[in-house]
Every structure is written in structure tokens, then in C-alpha cells.
Backbone as CSV, one residue per row, in Angstrom:
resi,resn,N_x,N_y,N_z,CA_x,CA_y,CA_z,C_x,C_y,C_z
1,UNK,18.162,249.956,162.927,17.956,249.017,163.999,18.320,249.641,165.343
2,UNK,19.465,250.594,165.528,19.702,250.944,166.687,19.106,252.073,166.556
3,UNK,18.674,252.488,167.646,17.942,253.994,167.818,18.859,255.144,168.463
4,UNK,20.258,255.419,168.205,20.940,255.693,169.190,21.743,256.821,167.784
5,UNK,21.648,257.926,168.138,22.645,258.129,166.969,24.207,258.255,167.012
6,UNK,24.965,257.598,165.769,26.370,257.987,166.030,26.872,256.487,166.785
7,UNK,25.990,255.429,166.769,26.060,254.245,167.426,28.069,253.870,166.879
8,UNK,27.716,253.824,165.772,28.911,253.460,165.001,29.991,253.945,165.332
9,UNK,29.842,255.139,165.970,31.093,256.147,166.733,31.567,255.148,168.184
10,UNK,30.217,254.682,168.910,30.385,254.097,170.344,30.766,252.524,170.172
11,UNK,30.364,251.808,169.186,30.700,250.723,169.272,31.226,250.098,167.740
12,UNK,32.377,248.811,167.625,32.526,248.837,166.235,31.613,248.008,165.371
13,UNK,32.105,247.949,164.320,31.365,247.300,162.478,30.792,246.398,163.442
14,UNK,31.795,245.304,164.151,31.867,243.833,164.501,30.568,243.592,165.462
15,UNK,31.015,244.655,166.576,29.867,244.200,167.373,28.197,244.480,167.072
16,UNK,28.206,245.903,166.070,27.038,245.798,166.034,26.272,244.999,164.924
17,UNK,26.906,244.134,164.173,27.039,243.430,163.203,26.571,242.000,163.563
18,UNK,27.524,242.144,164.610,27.099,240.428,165.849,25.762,240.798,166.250
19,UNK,24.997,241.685,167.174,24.302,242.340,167.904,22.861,242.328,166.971
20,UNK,23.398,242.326,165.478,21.901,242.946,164.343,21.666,241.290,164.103
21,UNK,22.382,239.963,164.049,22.235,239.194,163.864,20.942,238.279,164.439
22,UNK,21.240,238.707,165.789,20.452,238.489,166.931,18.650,238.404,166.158
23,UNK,18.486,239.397,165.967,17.305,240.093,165.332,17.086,239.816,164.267
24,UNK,17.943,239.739,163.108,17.298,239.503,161.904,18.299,238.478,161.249
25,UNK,16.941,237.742,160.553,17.762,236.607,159.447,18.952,236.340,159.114
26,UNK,19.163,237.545,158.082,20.382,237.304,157.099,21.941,237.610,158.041
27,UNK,22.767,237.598,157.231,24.215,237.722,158.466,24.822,238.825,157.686
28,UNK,25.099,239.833,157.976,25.730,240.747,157.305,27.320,240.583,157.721
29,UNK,27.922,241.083,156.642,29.337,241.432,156.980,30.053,241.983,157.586
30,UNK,29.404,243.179,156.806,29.998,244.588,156.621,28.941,245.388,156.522
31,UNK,28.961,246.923,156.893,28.401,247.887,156.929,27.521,247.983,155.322
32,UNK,27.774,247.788,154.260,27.065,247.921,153.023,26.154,246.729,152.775
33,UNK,26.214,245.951,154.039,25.044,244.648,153.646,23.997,245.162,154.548
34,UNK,24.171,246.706,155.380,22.775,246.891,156.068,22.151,248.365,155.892
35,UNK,23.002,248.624,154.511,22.810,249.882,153.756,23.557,250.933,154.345
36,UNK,24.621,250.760,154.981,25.310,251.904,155.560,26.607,252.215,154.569
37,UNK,26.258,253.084,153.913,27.428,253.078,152.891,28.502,253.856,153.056
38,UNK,28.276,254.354,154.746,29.665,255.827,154.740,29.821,256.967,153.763
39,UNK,28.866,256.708,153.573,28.439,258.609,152.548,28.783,259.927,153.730
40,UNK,29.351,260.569,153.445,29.361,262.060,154.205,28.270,262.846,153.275
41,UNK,27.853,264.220,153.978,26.843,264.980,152.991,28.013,265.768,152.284
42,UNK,28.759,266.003,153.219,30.066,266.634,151.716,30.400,265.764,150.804
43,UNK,30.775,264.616,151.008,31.467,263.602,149.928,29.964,263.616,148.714
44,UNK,28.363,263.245,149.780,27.554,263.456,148.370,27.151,264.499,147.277
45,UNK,27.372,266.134,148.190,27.661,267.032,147.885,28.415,267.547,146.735
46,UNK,29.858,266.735,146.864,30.955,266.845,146.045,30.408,265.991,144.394
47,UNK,30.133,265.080,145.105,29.165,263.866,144.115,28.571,264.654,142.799
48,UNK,27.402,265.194,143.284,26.276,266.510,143.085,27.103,267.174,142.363
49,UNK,28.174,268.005,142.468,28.381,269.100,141.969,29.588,268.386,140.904
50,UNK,29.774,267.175,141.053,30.356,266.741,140.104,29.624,266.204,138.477
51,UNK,28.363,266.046,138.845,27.689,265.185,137.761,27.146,266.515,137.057
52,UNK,26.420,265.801,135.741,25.841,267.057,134.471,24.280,267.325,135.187
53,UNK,24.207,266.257,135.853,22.623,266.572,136.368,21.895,267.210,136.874
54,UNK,20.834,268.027,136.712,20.592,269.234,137.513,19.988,268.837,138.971
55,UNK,19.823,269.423,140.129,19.542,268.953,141.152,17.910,269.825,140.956
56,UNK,17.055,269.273,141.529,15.645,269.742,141.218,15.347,269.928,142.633
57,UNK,15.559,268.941,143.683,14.975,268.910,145.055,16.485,267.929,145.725
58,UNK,16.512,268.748,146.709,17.739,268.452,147.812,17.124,268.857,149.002
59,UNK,17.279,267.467,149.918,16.898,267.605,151.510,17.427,266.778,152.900
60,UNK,17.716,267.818,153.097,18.351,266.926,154.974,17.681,266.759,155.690
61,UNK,17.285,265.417,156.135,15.752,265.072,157.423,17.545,264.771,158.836
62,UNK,16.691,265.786,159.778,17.865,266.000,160.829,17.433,264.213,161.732
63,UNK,17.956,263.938,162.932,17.986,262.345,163.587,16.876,263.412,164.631
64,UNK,15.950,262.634,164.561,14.806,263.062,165.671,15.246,263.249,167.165
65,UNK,14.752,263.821,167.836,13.977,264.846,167.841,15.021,266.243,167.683
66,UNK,15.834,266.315,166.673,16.875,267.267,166.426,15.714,268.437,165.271
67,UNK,16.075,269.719,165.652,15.491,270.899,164.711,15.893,270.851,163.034
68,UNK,15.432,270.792,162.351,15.778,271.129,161.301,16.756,272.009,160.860
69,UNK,16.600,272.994,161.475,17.955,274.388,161.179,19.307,273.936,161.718
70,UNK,19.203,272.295,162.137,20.801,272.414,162.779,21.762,271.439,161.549
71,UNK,20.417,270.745,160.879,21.537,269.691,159.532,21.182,270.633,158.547
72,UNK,21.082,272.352,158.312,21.618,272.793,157.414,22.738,273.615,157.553
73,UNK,23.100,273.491,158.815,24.455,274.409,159.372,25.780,273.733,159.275
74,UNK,26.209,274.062,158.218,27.445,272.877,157.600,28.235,272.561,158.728
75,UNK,28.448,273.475,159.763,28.726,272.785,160.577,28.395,271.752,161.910
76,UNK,26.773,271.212,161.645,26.520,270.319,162.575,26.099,269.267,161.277
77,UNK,26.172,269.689,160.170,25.284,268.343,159.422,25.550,267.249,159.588
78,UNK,26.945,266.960,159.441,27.532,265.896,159.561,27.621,264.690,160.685
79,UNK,26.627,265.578,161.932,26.469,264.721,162.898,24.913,264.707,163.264
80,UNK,23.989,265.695,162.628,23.040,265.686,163.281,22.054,264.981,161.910
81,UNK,22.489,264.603,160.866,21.892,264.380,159.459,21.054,262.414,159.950
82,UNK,20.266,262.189,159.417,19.635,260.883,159.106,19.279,260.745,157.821
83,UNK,19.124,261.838,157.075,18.925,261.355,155.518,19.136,262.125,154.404
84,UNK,19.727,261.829,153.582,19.767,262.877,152.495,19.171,262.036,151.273
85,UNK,18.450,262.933,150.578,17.793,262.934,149.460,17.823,263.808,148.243
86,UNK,17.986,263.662,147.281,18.281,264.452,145.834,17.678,264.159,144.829
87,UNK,16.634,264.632,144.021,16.122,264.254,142.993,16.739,265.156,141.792
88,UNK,17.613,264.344,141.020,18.245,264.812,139.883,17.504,264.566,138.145
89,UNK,17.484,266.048,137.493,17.191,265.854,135.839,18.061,265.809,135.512
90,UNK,18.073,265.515,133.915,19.422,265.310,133.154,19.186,266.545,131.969
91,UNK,19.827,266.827,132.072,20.099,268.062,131.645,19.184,268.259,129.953
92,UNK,18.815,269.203,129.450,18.383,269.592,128.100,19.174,269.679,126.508
């Protein structure tokens, strides 16, 4: 809903929570009623390398109009990331 990245850094849960109401139907709470689950790519990372599952396809889509080469540089992912994706097999 906000186009701003890192919104969550500038303003809190509450206001933008009040603010999304405005706009849409339902009333959220909390951050996991508008799919924001506070995943880090390390914490999913850690996730990943914790399970039996093999990873087949892993990808970082960077926050537009950001380069691609900067959410694989462990050190900007974490701010420049909008999506991570993993398609996992289960092992043989």
C-alpha cells in the first residue's frame, strides 16, 4: 500500500495501520494481518539451511527502481530486498 520503502522504519505499526484503514475494508491489527511477517533474508536463509529440503530456485526482486546486484550484496539486502522467493524439493 505504501510506495515508500522502509516506511515501517519512518513511521510506527499504529499509524500506518490507522492510515491502511482509510483505504481498505478490513481493520488490521498488527503487521501479520497485512502480510508483513518481519522475515529478514538471513532469518529465511537460516530457515533454508535449516530444513531437509533442497532449494531448486532462490531469488531476490530488489524495491524498484533499485539494480539487482545491490539485494545480492549481503550487505545491502536487507534494506534494498522487496521479495524473496524459494522453491523447495524434498529430498530423494
Amino acid at each position: 500500500m505504501i510506495k515508500v520503502p522502509w516506511s515501517h522504519r519512518i513511521f510506527s505499526e499504529r499509524t500506518i495501520l490507522k492510515v491502511r484503514r482509510l483505504y481498505r475494508p478490513n481493520t488490521p491489527t498488527q503487521w501479520t494481518d497485512v502480510a508483513l511477517n518481519r522475515m529478514t533474508v538471513a532469518k529465511f536463509l537460516a530457515i533454508l539451511d535449516a530444513s531437509p529440503f533442497l532449494v531448486s530456485d532462490f531469488r531476490l526482486t530488489p524495491i524498484r527502481p533499485l539494480p539487482l546486484w545491490l539485494v545480492r550484496r549481503r550487505l545491502f539486502r536487507e534494506w534494498t530486498n522487496a521479495n524473496v522467493s524459494a522453491i523447495l524439493t524434498k529430498p530423494s
